[in-house]
C-alpha positions, -999 to 999 in steps of 0.1 A, spaced: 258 79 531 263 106 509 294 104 488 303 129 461 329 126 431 351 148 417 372 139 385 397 168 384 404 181 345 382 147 331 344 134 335 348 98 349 322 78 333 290 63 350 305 31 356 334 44 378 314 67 395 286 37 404 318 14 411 333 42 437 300 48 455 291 8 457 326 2 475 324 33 499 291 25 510 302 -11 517 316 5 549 286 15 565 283 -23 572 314 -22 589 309 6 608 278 29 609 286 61 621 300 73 589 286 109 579 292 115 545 324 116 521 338 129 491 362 110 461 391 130 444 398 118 410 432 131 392 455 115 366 494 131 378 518 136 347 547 112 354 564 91 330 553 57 341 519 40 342 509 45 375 495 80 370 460 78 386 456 94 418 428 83 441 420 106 473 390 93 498 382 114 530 351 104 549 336 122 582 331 102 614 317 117 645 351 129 661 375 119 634 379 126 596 396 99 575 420 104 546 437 78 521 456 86 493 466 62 464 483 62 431 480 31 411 477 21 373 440 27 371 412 42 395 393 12 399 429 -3 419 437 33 434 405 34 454 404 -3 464 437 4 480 432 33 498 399 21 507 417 -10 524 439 24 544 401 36 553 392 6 569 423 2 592 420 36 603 383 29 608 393 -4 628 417 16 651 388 42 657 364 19 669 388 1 693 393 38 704 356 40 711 357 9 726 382 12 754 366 48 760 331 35 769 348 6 792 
């Protein structure tokens, strides 16, 4: 699967961008109709710590799926919101399921 990055106002460095694209394609073992996807990368300016804003949203035949996260670093932000991902993918797939019986 295809999965592009995009660090908004920064260049993330090799190592995040290899760590993103390892974790997003672990879900093509979970479920294998995803398309493609793309990575939004942004630090907010608050006050406290937890400025880094991690955005995922990954095509699926019939159904696009969005998680958004702000945490103290990136690595944390898209772990999270990858964990959001794979709910919405669980729910998805049941909603195949009962379709098809």
């Amino acid at each position: 699967m295809k999965v592009t990055v995009h660090a908004i106002h920064f260049d993330a460095d090799k190592e995040l961008v290899n760590f993103i694209n390892e974790k997003v394609n672990k879900l093509e073992h979970f479920y294998d109709g995803l398309m493609g996807g793309e990575v939004f990368l942004r630090v907010e300016k608050a006050d406290d710590n937890q400025n880094k804003v991690a955005e995922i949203k990954l095509q699926s035949p019939g159904k696009e799926l969005f998680a958004k996260r702000q945490c103290k670093s990136f690595e944390e932000a898209v772990d999270t919101a990858l964990e959001a991902i794979k709910s919405q993918l669980k729910k998805h797939k049941e909603k195949q399921r009962s379709v098809l019986t």
